[in-house]
TORKESE-884483 format. One line per 10 residues: for each residue z negated, y negated, x negated of C-alpha. Coordinates in steps of 0.001 Angstrom, whole numbers, plus 500000, padded with zeros to 6 digits. Example, Ala and Ser with C-alpha at 12.3 -4.5 7.8 and 13.67 -1.06 7.14 Angstrom:
2
492200:504500:487700; 492860:501060:486330 $
This chain:
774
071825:130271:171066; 074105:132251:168804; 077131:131609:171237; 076050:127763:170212; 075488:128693:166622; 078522:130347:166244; 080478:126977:167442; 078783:124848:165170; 079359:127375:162209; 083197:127370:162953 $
083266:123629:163177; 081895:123177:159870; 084044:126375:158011; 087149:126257:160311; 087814:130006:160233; 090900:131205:160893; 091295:132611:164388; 091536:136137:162419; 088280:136174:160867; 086538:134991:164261 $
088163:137989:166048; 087056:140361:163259; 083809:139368:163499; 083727:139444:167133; 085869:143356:166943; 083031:144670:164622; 079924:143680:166690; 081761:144971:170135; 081961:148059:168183; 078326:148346:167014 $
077160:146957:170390; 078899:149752:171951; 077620:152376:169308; 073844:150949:170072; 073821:150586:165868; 071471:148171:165158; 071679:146536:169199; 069781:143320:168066; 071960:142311:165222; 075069:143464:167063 $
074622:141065:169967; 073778:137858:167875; 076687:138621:165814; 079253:139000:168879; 077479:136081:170334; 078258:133947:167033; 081707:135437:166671; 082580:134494:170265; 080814:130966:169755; 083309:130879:166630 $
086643:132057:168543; 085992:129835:171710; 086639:126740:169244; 088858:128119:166547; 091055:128743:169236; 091147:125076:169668; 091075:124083:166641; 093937:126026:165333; 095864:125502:168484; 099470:124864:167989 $
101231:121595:167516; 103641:120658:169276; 106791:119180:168181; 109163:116866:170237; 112984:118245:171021; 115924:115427:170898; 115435:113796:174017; 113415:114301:176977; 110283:115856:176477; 108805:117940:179417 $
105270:117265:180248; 102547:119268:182522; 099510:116945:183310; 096166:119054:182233; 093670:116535:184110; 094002:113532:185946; 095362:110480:184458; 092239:108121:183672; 092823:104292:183753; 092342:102045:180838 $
093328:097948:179544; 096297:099940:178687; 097475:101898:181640; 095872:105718:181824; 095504:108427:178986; 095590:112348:180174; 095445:115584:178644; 099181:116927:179102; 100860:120442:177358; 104332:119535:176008 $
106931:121983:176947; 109257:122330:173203; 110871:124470:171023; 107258:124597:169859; 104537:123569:172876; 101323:122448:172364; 098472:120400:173784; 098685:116462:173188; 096886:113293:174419; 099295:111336:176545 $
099494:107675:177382; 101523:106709:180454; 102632:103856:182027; 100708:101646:184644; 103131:103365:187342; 102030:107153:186156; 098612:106779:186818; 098545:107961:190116; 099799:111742:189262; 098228:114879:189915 $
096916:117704:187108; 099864:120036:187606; 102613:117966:188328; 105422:117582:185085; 107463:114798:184302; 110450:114335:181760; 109848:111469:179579; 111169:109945:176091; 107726:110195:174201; 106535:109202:170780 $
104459:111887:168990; 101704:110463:166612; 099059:111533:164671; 095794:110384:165919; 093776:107814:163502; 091068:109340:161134; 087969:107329:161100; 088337:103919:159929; 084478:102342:160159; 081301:103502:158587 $
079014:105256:161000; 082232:105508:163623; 083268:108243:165444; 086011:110438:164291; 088585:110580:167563; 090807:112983:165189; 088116:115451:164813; 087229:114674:168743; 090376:115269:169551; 091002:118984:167631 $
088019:120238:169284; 089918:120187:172406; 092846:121923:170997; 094759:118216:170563; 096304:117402:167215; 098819:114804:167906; 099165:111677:170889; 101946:111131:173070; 103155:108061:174539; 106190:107548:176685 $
107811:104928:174947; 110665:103400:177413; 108334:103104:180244; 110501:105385:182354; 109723:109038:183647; 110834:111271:186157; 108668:113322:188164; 109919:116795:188220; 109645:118958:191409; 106869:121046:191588 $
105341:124016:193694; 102220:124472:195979; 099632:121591:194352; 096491:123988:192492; 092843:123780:192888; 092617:120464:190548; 095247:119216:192503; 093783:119406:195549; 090046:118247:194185; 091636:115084:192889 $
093563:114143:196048; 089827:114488:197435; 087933:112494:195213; 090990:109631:195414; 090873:109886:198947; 086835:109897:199200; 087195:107065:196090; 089710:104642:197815; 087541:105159:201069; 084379:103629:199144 $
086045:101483:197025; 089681:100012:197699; 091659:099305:194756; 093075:096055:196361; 089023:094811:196429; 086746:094128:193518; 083222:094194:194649; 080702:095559:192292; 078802:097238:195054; 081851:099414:196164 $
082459:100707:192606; 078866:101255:192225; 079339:103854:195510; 082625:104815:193914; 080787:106068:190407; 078011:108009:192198; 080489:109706:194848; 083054:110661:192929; 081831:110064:189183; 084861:107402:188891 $
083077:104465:186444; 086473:103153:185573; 085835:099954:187901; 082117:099116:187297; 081844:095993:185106; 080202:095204:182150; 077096:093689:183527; 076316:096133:185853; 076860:098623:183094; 074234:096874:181000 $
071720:096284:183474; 071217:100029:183846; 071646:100657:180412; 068860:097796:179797; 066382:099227:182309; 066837:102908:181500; 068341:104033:184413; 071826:104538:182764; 071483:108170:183581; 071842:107510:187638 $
075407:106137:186505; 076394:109539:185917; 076762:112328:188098; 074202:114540:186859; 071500:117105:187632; 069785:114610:189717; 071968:114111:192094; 073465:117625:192277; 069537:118380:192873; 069254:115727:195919 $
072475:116973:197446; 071137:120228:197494; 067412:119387:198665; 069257:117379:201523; 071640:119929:202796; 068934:122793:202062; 066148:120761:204561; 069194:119642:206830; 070519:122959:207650; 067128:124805:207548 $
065756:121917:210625; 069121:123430:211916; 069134:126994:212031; 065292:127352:212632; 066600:125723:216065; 069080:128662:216721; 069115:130889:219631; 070841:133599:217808; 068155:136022:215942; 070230:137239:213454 $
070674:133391:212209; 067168:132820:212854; 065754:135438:210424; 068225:134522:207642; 067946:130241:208278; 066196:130456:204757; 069156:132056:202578; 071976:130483:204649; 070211:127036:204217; 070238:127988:200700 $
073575:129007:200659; 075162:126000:202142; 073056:123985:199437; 074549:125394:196751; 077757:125643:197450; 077683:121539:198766; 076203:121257:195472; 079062:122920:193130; 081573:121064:195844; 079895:118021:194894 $
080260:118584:191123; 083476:119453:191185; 084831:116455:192706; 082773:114389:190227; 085123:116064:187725; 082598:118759:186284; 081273:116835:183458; 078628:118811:181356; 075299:117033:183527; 077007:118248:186542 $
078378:121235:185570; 075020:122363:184106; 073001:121474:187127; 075638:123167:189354; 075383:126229:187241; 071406:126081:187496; 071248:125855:191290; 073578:128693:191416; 071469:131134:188938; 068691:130156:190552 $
070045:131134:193978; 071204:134165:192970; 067703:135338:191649; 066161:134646:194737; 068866:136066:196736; 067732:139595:195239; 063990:138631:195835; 063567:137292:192167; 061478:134560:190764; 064131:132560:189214 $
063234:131322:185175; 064195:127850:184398; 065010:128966:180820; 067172:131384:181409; 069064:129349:184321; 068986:126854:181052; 070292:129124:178876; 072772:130524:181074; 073735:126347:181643; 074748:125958:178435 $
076631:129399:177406; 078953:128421:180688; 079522:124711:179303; 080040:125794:176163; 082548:128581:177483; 084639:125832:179373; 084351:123290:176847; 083107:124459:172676; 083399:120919:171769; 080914:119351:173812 $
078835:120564:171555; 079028:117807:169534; 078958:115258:172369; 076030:112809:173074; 075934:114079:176794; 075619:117406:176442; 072534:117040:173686; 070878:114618:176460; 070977:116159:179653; 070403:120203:178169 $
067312:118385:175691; 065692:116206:179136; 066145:119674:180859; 064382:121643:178372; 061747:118984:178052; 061242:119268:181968; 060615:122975:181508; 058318:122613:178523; 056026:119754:180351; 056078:121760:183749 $
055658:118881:186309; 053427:119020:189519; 054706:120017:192656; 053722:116886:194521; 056257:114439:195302; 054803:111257:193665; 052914:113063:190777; 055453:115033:189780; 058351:112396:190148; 055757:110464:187208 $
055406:113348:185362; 059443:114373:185190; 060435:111022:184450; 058077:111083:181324; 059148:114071:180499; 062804:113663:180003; 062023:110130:178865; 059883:111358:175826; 062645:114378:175436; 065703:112654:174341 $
063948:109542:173274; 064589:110252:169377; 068751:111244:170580; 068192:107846:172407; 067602:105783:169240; 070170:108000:167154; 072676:106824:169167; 071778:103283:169127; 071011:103065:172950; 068509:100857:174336 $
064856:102612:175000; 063575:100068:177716; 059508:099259:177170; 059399:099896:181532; 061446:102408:181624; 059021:104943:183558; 058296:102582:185710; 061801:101086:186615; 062650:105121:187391; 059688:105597:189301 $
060902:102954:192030; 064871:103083:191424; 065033:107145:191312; 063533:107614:194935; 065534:104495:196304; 069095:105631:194801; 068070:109292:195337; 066937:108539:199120; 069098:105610:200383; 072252:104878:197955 $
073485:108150:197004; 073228:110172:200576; 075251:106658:201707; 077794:106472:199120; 078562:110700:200108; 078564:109938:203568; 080359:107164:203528; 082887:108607:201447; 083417:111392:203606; 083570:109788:206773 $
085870:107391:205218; 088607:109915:203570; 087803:112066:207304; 087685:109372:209639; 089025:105924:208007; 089007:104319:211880; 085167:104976:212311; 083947:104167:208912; 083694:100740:209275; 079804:100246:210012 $
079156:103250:207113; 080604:101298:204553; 078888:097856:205001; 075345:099551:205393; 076741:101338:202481; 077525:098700:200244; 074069:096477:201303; 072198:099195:200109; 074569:099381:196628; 073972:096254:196321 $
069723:095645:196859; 070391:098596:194582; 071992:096434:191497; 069392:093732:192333; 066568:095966:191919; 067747:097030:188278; 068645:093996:187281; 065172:093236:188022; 063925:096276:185982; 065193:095486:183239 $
062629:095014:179848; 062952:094864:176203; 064192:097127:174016; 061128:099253:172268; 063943:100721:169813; 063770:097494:167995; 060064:098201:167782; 060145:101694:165954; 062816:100179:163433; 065174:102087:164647 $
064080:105044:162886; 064636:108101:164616; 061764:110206:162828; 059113:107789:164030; 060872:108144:167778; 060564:111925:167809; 056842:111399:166399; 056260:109424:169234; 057451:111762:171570; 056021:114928:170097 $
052815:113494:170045; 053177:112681:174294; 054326:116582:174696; 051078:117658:172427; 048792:115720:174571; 050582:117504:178163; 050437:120900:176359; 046190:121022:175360; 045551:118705:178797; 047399:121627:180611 $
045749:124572:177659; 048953:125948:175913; 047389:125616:172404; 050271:127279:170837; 053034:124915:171448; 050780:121618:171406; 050023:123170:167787; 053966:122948:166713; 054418:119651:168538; 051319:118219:166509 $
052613:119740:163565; 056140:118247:164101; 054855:114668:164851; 052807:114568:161715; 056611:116024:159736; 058484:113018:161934; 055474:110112:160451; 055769:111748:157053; 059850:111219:157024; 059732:107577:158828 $
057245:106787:155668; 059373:107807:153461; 062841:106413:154956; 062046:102621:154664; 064841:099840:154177; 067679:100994:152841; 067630:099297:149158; 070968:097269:148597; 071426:095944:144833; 075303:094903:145042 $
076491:091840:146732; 079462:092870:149173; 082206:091408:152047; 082910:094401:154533; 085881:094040:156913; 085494:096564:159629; 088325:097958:161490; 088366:096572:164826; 091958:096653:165755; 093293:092947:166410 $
090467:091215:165685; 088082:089946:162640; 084346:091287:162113; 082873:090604:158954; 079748:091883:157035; 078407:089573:154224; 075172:090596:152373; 073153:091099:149231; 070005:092293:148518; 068084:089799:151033 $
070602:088499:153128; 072972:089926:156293; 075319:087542:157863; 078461:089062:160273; 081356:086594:161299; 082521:087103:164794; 082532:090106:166296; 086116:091671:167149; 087179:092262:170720; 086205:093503:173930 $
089498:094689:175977; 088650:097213:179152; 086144:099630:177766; 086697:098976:174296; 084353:096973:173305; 084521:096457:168988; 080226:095203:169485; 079318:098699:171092; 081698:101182:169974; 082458:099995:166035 $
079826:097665:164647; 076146:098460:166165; 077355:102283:164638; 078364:100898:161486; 075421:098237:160861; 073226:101111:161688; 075035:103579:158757; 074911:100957:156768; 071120:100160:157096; 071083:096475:158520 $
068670:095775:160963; 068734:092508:161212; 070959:089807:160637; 070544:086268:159308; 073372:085115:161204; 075849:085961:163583; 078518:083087:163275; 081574:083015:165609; 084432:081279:164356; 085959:080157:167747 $
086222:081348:170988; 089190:083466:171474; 088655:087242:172476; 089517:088599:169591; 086486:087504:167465; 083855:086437:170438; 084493:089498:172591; 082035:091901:170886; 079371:089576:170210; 076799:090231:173345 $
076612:093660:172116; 075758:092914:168912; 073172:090640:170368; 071975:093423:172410; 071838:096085:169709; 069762:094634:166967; 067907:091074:165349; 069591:088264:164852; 068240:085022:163400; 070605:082708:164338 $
073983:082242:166226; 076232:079847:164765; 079217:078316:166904; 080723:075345:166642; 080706:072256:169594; 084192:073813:170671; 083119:077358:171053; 079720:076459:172466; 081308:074661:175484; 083784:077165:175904 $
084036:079483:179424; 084407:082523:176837; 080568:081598:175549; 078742:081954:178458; 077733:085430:178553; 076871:084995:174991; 074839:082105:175653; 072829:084036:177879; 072388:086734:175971; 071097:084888:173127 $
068790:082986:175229; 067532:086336:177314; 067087:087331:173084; 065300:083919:172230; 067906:083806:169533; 068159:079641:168553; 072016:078618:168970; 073089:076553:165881; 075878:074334:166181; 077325:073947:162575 $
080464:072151:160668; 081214:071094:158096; 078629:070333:154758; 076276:072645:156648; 074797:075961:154642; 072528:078613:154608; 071054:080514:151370; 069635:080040:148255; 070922:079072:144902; 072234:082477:144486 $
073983:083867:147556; 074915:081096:150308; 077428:080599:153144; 078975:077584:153531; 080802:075861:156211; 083930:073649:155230; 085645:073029:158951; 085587:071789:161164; 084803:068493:160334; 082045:066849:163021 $
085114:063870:163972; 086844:067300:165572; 085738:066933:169252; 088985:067433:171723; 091395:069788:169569; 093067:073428:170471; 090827:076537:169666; 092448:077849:166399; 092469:074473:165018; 088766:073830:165671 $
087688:077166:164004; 085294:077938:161888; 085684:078168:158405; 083341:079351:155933; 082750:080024:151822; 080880:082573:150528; 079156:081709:147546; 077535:084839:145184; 077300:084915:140712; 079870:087522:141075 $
082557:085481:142882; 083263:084375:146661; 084988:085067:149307; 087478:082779:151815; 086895:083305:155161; 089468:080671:157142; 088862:082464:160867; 092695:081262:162513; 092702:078085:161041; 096531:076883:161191 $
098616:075272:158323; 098069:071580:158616; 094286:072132:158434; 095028:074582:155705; 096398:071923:153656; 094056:069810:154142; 091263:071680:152711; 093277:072998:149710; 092737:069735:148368; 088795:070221:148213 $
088609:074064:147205; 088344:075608:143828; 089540:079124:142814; 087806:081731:144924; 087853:085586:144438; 088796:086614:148071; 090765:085479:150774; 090738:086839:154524; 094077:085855:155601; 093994:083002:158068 $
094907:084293:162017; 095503:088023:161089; 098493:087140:158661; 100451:085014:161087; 103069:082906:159662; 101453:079708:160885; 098770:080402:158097; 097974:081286:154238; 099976:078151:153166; 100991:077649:149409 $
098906:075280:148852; 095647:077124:149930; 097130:079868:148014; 097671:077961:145214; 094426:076058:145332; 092342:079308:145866; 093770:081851:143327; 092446:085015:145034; 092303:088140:142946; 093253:089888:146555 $
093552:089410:149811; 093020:090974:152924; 094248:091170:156426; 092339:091946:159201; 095191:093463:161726; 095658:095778:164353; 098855:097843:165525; 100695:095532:167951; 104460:095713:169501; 105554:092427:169135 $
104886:091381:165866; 103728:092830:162824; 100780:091614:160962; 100828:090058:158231; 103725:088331:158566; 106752:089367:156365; 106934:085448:154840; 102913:086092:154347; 103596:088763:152660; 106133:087207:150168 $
104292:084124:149373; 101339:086830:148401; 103898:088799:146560; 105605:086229:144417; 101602:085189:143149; 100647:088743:142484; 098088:089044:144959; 097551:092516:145941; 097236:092461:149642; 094667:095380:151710 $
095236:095808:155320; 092558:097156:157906; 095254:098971:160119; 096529:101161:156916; 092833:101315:155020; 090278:101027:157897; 087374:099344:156672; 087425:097454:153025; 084644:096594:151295; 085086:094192:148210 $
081914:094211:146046; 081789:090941:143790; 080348:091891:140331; 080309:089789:137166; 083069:091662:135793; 085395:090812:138590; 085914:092152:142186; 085981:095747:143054; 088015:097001:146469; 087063:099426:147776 $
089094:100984:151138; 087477:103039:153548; 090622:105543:153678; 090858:107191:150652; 094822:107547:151104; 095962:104684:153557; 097842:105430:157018; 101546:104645:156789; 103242:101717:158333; 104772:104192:161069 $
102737:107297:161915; 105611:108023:164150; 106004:112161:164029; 109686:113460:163453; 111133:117010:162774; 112856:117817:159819; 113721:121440:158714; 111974:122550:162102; 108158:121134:160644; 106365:118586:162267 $
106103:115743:159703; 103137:112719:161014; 103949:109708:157991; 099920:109345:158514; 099280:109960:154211; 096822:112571:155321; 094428:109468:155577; 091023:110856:154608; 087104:109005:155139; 086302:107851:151368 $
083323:110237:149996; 080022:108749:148918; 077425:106722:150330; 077544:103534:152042 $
């Protein structure tokens, strides 16, 4: 706890490295002088917490010499939309850690190896969205302050010595990997077998993703304690039938402990190849205290082992602290130990799936993850099944296949059948969400949950603890009382950040509507990652309407998880979108939801005299036409002003409706900027007091458009850009239109790093969250 403490203390100070080591100096010494022992050891324990992620966080930066930079690979390179991102330590006049991104052709280097590359040093983006995660401050926790990526495409693999240990471990899990799962196939079955092997969830898809996530099972996705725990109970009752068979006495006596040995150590093997992430790392470090204990005839304690867990995590890796993960498998853990399940198989199966269930249930909600109403029972019959049958096939098969590739024919279809009954059964598990029930409030989820480990606690007559779980349940009803609807008095247009794409927020006091949704490209997906988090910071629960100006990735691809993660009244497409391939998924999310599909154009509304939103195109006589040109375009109506929304509506319809429009306060620049929109004559006809583009970086073409830009320049418009000021929220009062950026200081054109006068200079405007509520 107070190697823990001290991390979290350091990440909210940021001591300097000197102070840490004082502090940690002074305690040694009174540790070692047995003056005050107590005190001493929770104050080395805090200043080592402190050190372990100071030294990350003031870890050096590096800064990029004329030329070729040389590069060692930290980890293996891990695949994206994009190509593959690693963790690589530049070798400059000044080295340093950075975040690399290399070419589709890189991807298949080893941690160790270096190349020489022409690389582009940049600062990495602060956070841009409301309730977002801030990959800056992710990033520094792991020693990283600036991003790397090799701009010409073209590297040269340097020679190298004798490959290392990760080396070595990654050639294994590619080899056990490619055996499971070849990358020339796509079968959703063989990356299933791929994920659980070798912890590789690169190549699962979207639905399958979902329909584990939706049935709360998401956590046999993940190599974790479970299935370090069956690997070990398998080899442990394998070798013991084994050597209780020998001839040999010495063996014979000591088939217990070399059972147990051979457990472990398949288990740790097993974890390492799934890349030691903190669920198998902790369980690995578990089975090994507890082997140790009862190597020297000890009972071994589950806290401790815990405890032990998490100071060895922590050691390796301060910041995952901070990470979801790490709060989810050490709190299910601790809730297993707390609850103290039956020994029988069935029972106590029950009894540890409530158990962790009712543990991270409130970290469940506070993340915004679904809490499936069958949860318990969709682990009681897929835990034993995967546990049993897929996961002892997947290893097997994996092994025989990078061992014996000839002979693993027969493994890998019985393999794959089983994967794939497997998906079948949790698609079939799936239920509703009871998040959506509790409100999403996190207080009444950890009332909820309290009040299950109070009831265990006096059924099983440990008075003391039921007493402080009663006592924090009644605390958790007391807060969700108190933390109703968030009130919301202004009437406001919020344009999230999602990169190349549009998501917009438009509400008032009674009212929520969001149109489109921003993209979905590999595992980015703007629904999940940027606007459930930010609807959630921002109090909405539930929208109105979730309108979706046409079909095209950019503004459709995040809808289904928007669908997925909270209420919606009504989705609005238009005739174009509705019949569109893109849709589909949509469509059956919303009917899976019982969410009523409107299709609108033009003359249709929604509102009241006060606040409405109205749709101007497309016109109903629009029935064969391209994408952008059916799109949906919509006015926003409020006593303070409106706001333009023209989705990627191109010029010649622009015209047209500049005819029929009177002056509006706001305009969202048509298709991102793009020259082939914001005509004169909508300019003209609209008069905006500002405008804004919603833009991401891209290589091509910058957007807005530089003859955008000058027809906005010669009418005065100020112009805000979501790639320089994140999210921008433009409040319409009577006395005109307040802007109001999410970046207090916006990020530069080029946040390209350079070297002048031997400093590291990032053109990033030291772009900072804005303070102040949401």
């Amino acid at each position: 706890m107070p190697f823990a403490l001290g991390v979290f203390v350091e990440d909210t100070l940021m001591a300097p490295i000197r102070l840490c080591l004082v502090l940690c100096l002074v305690a040694g010494v009174l540790w070692i002088l047995r003056r005050s022992s107590a005190c001493a050891e929770i104050s080395l324990g805090i200043g080592l917490g402190a050190l372990a992620l100071a030294l990350r966080l003031h870890a050096p930066v590096p800064i990029p010499d004329p030329g070729h930079t040389v590069l060692s690979l930290l980890e293996a390179p891990v695949r994206d939309a994009f190509g593959c991102r690693a963790l690589a330590h530049a070798h400059s006049t000044h080295p340093g850690r950075i975040s690399l991104r290399l070419p589709e052709d890189a991807c298949h280097l080893l941690p160790g190896q270096r190349v020489a590359a022409h690389v582009e040093f940049e600062r990495p983006r602060p956070q841009t969205n409301p309730g977002g995660s801030d990959r800056r401050r992710r990033l520094a926790r792991r020693g990283v302050h600036v991003t790397g990526r090799i701009t010409s495409g073209r590297w040269v693999l340097l020679a190298s010595g004798s490959p290392g240990v990760p080396a070595l471990l990654e050639r294994a899990r590619r080899a056990i990997g490619n055996a499971l799962d070849p990358i020339d196939q796509s079968r959703r079955s063989s990356a299933l077998l791929r994920a659980l092997a070798t912890g590789d969830r690169q190549r699962l898809d979207f639905e399958t993703r979902s329909a584990f996530s939706r049935s709360g099972t998401a956590h046999l996705l993940a190599v974790s304690g479970l299935h370090v725990g069956w690997v070990l109970a398998l080899v442990h009752g394998i070798g013991l039938r084994i050597l209780r068979h020998s001839s040999r006495l010495f063996i014979l006596r000591r088939a217990g402990s070399l059972a147990q040995i051979a457990g472990v150590s398949c288990a740790c093997l097993y974890a390492a190849l799934s890349g030691f992430g903190v669920p198998s790392l902790r369980a690995a470090t578990m089975a090994f205290a507890g082997a140790l204990a009862i190597s020297r005839g000890r009972s071994p304690a589950g806290a401790n082992a815990l405890a032990f867990a998490c100071l060895v995590v922590l050691a390796t890796d301060p910041g995952s602290l901070f990470d979801a993960g790490f709060a989810l498998s050490f709190c299910a853990v601790a809730g297993l130990l707390l609850w103290r399940p039956p020994t029988a198989a069935f029972s106590g199966l029950v009894h540890c799936t409530l158990a962790a269930t009712l543990a991270t249930a409130p970290l469940v909600v506070a993340i915004g993850a679904p809490l499936p109403r069958d949860a318990l029972a969709a682990n009681a019959v897929a835990v034993p099944y995967f546990g049993l049958v897929v996961v002892p096939a997947a290893l097997l098969t994996g092994a025989a296949g990078a061992l014996f590739p000839d002979l693993s024919g027969g493994f890998s279809t019985t393999a794959r059948v089983a994967a794939e009954f497997g998906i079948e059964l949790i698609t079939w598990l799936e239920s509703p969400d009871l998040s959506r029930a509790l409100g999403g409030a996190v207080e009444l989820a950890a009332a909820v949950s309290l009040s299950g480990f109070a009831l265990r606690l006096l059924l099983v007559q440990r008075l003391v603890p039921a007493t402080l779980c009663i006592a924090g349940a009644a605390g958790g009803l007391v807060l969700a009382a108190m933390d109703g609807p968030r009130p919301n008095d202004t009437t406001s247009a919020l344009f999230f950040d999602v990169g190349h794409g549009d998501a917009v927020l438009l509400r008032d006091s009674e009212h929520a509507w969001l149109v489109d949704a921003g993209p979905r490209v590999g595992a980015f997906d703007a629904g999940r990652h940027v606007l459930a988090p930010g609807l959630r910071a921002l109090g909405v629960r539930r929208l109105d309407v979730l309108a979706i100006t046409h079909a095209d990735n950019d503004h459709i691809g995040g809808a289904r998880s928007v669908i997925q993660s909270l209420a919606v009244g009504e989705l609005w497409l238009t005739r174009l979108a509705l019949e569109s391939e893109a849709a589909g998924p949509l469509r059956d999310a919303a009917a899976a939801r019982g969410i009523p599909i409107r299709v609108v154009a033009a003359g249709q509304k929604q509102g009241d005299e006060r606040v409405s939103l109205q749709v101007l195109w497309p016109v109903s006589e629009l029935l064969d036409v391209s994408s952008n040109l059916g799109s949906l375009v919509l006015r926003f109506e409020t006593p303070g002003g409106c706001t333009f929304l023209s989705g990627d509506l191109p010029v010649r319809a622009e015209r047209t409706l500049a005819a029929m429009q009177t002056p509006c306060s706001l305009l969202k620049l048509g298709h991102h900027g793009s020259r082939t929109s914001s005509d004169p004559l909508l300019l003209d006809a609209l008069s905006p007091l500002a405008a804004v583009a919603s833009s991401g970086r891209r290589r091509r073409a910058e957007l807005p458009h530089r003859s955008v830009r000058t027809r906005l320049a010669e009418r005065s418009i100020p112009l805000w850009i979501t790639r320089r000021h994140g999210a921008i929220e433009a409040r319409m009062k009577a006395g005109g239109l307040v802007i109001l950026p999410f970046l207090s200081a916006p990020i530069e054109e080029l946040t390209a790093c350079s070297t002048r006068s031997g400093a590291l200079h990032c053109r990033d405007g030291q772009a900072t969250p804005r303070s102040g509520p949401r």
